[in-house]
Each structure stands twice: as structure tokens, then as C-alpha cells.
C-alpha positions as CSV (number, residue, x, y, z in Angstrom):
1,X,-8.5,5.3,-16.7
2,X,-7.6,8.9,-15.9
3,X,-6.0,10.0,-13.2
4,X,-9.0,11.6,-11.3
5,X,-10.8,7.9,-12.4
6,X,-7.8,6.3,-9.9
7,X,-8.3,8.8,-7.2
8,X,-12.5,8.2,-6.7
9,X,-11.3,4.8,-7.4
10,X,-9.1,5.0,-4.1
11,X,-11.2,6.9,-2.2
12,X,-14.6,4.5,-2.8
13,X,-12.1,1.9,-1.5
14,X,-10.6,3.6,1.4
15,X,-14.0,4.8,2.4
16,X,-15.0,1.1,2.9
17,X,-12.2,0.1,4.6
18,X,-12.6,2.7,7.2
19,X,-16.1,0.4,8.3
20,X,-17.8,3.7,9.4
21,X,-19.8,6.5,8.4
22,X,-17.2,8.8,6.6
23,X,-16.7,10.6,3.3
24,X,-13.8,12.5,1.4
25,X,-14.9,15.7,2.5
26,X,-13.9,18.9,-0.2
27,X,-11.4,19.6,1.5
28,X,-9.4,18.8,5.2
29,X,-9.6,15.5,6.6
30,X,-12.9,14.1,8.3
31,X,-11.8,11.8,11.5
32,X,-14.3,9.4,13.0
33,X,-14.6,6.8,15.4
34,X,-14.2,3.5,14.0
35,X,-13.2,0.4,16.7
36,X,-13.1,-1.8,13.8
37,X,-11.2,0.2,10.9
38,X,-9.1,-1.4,8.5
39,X,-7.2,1.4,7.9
40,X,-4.8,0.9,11.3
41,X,-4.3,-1.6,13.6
42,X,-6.4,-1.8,16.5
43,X,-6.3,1.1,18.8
44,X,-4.5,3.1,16.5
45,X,-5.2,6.3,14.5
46,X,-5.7,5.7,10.9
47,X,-5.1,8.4,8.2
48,X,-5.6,8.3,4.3
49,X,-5.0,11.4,2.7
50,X,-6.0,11.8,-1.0
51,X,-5.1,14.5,-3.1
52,X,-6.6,17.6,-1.1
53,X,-8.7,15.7,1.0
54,X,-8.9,12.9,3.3
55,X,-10.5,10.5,6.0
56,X,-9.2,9.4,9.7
57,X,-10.3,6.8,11.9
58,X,-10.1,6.4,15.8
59,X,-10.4,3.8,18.2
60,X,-13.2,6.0,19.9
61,X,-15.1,9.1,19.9
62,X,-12.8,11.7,22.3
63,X,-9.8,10.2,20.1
64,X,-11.6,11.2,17.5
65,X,-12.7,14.2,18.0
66,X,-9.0,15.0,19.5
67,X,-7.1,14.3,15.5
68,X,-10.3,16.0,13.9
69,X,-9.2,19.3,16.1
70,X,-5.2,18.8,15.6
71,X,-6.2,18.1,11.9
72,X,-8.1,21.0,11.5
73,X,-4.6,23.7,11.2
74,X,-3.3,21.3,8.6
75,X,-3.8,20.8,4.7
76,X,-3.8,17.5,4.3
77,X,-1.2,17.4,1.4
78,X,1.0,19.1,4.3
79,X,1.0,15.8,5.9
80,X,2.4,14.1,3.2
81,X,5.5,15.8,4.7
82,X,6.8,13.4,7.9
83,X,7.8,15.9,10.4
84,X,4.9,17.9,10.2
85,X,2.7,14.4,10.4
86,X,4.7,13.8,13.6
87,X,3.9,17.3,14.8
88,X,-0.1,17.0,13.7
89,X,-0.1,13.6,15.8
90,X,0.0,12.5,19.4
91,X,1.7,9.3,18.5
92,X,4.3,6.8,20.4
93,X,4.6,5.6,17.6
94,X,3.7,6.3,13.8
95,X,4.2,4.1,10.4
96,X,4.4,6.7,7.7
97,X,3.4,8.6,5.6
98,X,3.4,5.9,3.3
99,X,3.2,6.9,-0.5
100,X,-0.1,4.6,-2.4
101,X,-0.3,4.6,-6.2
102,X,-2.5,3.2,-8.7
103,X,-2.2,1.6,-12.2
104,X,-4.6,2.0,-15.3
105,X,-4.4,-0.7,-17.4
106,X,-3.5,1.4,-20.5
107,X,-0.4,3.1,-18.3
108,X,0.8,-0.2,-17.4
109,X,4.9,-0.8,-18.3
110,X,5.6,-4.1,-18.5
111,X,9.7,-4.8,-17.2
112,X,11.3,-7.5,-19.4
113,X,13.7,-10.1,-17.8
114,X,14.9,-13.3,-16.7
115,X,12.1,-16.1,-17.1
116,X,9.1,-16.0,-14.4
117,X,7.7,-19.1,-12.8
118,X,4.5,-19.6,-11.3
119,X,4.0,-20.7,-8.0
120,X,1.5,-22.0,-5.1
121,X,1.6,-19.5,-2.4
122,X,2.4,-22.2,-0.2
123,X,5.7,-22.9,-2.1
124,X,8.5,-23.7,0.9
125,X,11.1,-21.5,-1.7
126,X,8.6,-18.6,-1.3
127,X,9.4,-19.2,3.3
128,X,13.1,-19.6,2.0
129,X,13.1,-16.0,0.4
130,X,10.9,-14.7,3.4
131,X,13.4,-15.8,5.8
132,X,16.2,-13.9,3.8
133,X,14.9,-10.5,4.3
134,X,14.2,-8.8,7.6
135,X,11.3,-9.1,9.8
136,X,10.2,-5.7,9.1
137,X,10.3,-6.2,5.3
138,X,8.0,-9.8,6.1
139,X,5.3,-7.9,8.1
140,X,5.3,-5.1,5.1
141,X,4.8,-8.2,2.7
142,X,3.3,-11.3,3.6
143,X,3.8,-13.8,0.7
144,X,1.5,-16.4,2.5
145,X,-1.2,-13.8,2.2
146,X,-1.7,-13.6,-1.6
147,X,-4.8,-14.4,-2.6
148,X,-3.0,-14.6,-6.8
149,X,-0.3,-17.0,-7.7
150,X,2.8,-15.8,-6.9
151,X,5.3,-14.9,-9.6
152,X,9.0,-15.8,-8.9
153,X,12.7,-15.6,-10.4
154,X,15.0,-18.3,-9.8
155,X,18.9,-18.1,-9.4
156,X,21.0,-21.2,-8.8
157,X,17.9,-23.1,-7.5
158,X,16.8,-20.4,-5.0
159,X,13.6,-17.9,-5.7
160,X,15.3,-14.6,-5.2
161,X,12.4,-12.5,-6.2
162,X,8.7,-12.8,-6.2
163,X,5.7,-11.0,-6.7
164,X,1.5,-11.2,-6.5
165,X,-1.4,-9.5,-4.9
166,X,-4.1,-9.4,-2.1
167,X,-7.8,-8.7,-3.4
168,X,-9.0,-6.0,-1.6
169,X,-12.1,-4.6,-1.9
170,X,-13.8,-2.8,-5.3
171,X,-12.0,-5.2,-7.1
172,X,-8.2,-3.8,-6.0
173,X,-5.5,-5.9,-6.2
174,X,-2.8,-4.9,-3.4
175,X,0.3,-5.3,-4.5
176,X,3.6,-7.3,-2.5
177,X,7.2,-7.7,-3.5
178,X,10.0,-9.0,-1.9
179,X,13.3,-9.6,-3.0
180,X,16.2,-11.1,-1.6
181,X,18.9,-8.5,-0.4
182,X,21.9,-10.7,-2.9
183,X,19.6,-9.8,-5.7
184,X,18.2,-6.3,-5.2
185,X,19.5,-3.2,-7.7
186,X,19.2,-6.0,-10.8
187,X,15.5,-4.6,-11.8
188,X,13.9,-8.2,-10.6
189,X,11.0,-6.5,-8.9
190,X,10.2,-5.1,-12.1
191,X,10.0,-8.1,-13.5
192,X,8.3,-10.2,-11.0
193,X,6.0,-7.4,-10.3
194,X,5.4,-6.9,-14.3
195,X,3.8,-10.8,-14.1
196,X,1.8,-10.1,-11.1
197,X,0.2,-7.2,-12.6
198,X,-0.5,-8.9,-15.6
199,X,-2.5,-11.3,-13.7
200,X,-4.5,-8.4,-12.3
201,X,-5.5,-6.2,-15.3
202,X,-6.5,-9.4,-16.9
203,X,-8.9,-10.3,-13.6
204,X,-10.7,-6.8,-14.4
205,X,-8.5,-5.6,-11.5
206,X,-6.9,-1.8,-10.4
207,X,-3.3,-2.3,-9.0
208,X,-2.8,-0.6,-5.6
209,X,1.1,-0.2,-4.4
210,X,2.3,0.8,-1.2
211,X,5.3,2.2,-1.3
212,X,7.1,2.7,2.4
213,X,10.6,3.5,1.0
214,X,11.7,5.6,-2.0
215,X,13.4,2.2,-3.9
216,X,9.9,1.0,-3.6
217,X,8.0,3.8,-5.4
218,X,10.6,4.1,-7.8
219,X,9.9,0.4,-9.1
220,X,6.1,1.9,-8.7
221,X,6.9,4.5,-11.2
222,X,8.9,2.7,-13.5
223,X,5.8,0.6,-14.4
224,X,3.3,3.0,-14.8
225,X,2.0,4.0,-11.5
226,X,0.4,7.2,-10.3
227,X,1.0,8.1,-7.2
228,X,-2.3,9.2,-5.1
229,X,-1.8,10.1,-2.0
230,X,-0.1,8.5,1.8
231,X,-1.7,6.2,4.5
232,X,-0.5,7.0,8.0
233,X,-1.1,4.8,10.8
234,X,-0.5,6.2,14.5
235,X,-0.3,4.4,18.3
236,X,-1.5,6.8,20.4
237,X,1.2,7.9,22.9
């Protein structure tokens, strides 16, 4: 799959998730008013920008219509850039941007390593690894909330790494990884991660990764992902 193949992919998928009328536009960002996007949390303003275009939702028309005008004296590959999102955005509080990258199957790099195990989601060693990292890094990645297996490494009896995926619409499996902070720098997400993705290609799946962090990406990037484009989401202040 070439890279302009990932990037409709992406858009077709954020374009449903926005529940509303809305299209990439050629270029700029198209904002509409969508109580019920999936893009942001509820009252919030939700951005994805792809390439040199992308699509916004807010909670109501005059929010709308408000980003749309803000929007319309930035590219929206400027606002891949955080202070000039911050400066676009009336926010009290904003969650990005936040890089997301795809993987075709014939890019993908597996990560050798220690021996993966399989696991129910409902595994009390996956809560045991949850409860190891911080609450922020739990709300990013939600272990309970695979819909795959999940695919962990062990040390001394403990799962210190594990990996699977959420089904998303058009067939995308969204990736989550967690690691506990004892074991992170030893290339275990890349590992993990590596049997997770597996599991994907071989459902007919397209691997999405959201990367809030630069570690993150990188283990993105080491296995073959492209990055796309940033997902911004924004409480209005």
C-alpha cells in the first residue's frame, strides 16, 4: 500500500468518525458542528489534519463557525507545530498535536525478542502492569479496551510489556502499548507491538498508531510506520 493509499485510507476513517457531513477539503481545514464526534470528547473541538488538508468538529454551530474563521489564516501542516496550534485555538485546555501513522503490510518490521505470550484482555497481570504506569499513560492506553488478544513479555513472573489493538472503523486496528517504567529503553514495545501487528495484517487489518510523545513515534518508525498527519483535541476556554 503506498503512501497516498494510507493517507485516503486515514481520511475515509476520520471522515466517519467525525459522525457529520464533512470532507477533506483540497486544501485548509473544513470545521463543522458535530455534538456527537468521535474525534474529541464531548464539548470539545476536534482537529485531524492530513497531509495539506483537514477536517474539525465542534460541539455546535457558532463554535464552529468560530475554528473555521481562526483556521482559515493557517495551513494546516502549520498546526502540526504546538505553539502555533495553541495560538490558532481558544482552548483551556488542548491534547496535542498528536502525531498518527499508518502501516502497509509489505513495510511492516517485525522487532525480534524475548518470547511473547498471549493473553485474555481480562488477564489480572495486564491491571498489574496498568497500575505500574501513570494515570495519564492508562487513559492514553486502555488495555481492557482491546478488542485483539493482548501480547505480553514476562520478567520474573510479572508482564512488563504488552501490546494489541482496538478495531476501529474501515477495518483499522488502533494500536496500544504500555510498558512498565523498570522495563522501558530494552526495545520491548517493539517486540510486543511486533506480535500485535501481526495479528492485524493477518485479520486484513491497517495498523493506526498514535504517537503523543517522541519515544512513542520512534518505536512507530522503527516498525515500519508512516507518519500521516496529527489529531488535536481542544476544551474550549
Amino acid at each position: 500500500m503506498a503512501d497516498e493509499q494510507l493517507l485516503t485510507a486515514a481520511r475515509q476513517l476520520w471522515t466517519d468518525i467525525a459522525a457529520a457531513p464533512v470532507a477533506f477539503p483540497d486544501r485548509g481545514v473544513s470545521v463543522v458542528a458535530s455534538p456527537r464526534s468521535g474525534i474529541c470528547p464531548a464539548g470539545w473541538i476536534g482537529l485531524v489534519l492530513l497531509g495539506d488538508s483537514g477536517i474539525g468538529t465542534a460541539p455546535d454551530q457558532v463554535s464552529a463557525d468560530e475554528i473555521g474563521a481562526r483556521l482559515a489564516d493557517h495551513t494546516p501542516q502549520s498546526l502540526y507545530d504546538p505553539a502555533n496550534a495553541a495560538q490558532a485555538l481558544p482552548a483551556a485546555e488542548m491534547i496535542g498535536p498528536v502525531t498518527l501513522a499508518y502501516l502497509a503490510a509489505d513495510r511492516f518490521r517485525p522487532f525480534p525478542g524475548p518470547t511473547v505470550e498471549q493473553l485474555p484482555v481480562d488477564h489480572p497481570d495486564l491491571r498489574a502492569l496498568e497500575q505500574r504506569c501513570t494515570p495519564e499513560e492508562r487513559a492514553e492506553v486502555s488495555i481492557g479496551q482491546l478488542t485483539s488478544p493482548a501480547f505480553g513479555i514476562r520478567d520474573c513472573g510479572e508482564i512488563i510489556a504488552a501490546a494489541g489493538y482496538v478495531a476501529w472503523p474501515r477495518r483499522t486496528a488502533h494500536m496500544a502499548i504500555l510498558t512498565a517504567p523498570r522495563a522501558r529503553g530494552r526495545g520491548l514495545a517493539k517486540v510486543a507491538a511486533s506480535s500485535a501487528i501481526e495479528h492485524a495484517l493477518t485479520a486484513g487489518m491497517v495498523p493506526q498508531w498514535r504517537a503523543r510523545v517522541p519515544a512513542s513515534l520512534r518505536v512507530a518508525e522503527a516498525l515500519g510506520f508512516a507518519e500521516v498527519g496529527v489529531q488535536i483535541r481542544a476544551r474550549l476556554g
